[in-house]
N, C-alpha and C positions, 0 to 999 in steps of 0.2 A: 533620427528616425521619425520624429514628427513630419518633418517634413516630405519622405515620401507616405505616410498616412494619408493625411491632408489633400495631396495635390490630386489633383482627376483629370480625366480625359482632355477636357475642353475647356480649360481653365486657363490657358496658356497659349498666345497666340502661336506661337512654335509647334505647339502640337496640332494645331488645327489648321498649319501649314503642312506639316508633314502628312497629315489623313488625306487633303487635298492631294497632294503630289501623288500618292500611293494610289489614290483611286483615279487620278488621270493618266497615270505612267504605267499602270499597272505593277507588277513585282519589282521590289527593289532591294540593292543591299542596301547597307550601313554605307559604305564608300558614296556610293550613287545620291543616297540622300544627303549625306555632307555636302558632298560636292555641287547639287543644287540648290541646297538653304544655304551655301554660306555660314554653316555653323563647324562648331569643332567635334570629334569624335565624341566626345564623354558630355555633351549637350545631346546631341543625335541618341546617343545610348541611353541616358537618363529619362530624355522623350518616349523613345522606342519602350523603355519595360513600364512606364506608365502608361501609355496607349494599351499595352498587351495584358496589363493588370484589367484593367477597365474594360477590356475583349473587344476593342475598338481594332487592332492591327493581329492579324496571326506573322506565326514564324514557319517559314518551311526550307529547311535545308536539301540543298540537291548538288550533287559532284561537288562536293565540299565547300559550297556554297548560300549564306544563309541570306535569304531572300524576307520581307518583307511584303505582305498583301494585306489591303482590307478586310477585314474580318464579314464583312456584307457583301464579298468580292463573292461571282457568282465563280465555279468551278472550272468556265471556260479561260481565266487568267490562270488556271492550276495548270492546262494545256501550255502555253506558254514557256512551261517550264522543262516540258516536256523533252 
């Protein structure tokens, strides 16, 4: 449990590849973002709810779907989803 206390945002080169990715790809799943970093699911998830603790990434699910956007993302990538 210390250990997710402790870790933040941007502390972690992995998470400040995935903020990157997010904010140039726009909306992404979990799938999407593995499959670009080259990492495993349960890294990408572990990443993902520390970014979202930190209010760095939002979650928005659609057609059963759960997407992935920067939290600084203006609302025209919410379009996108549309």
């Amino acid at each position: 449990m210390a250990r997710a206390k402790t870790a933040t945002a941007l502390s972690d080169p992995r998470r400040v590849a995935i903020i990157k990715l997010i904010e140039e790809r726009g909306p992404l799943t979990q799938a999407q973002i593995l499959k670009a970093l080259n990492m495993s699911w349960g890294q990408v998830q572990w990443h993902l709810y520390i970014l979202e603790r930190e209010g760095r990434v939002r979650r928005i699910t659609k057609n059963g779907l759960t997407y992935y956007v920067s939290a600084a993302a203006s609302t025209q990538f919410l379009s996108d989803l549309e």
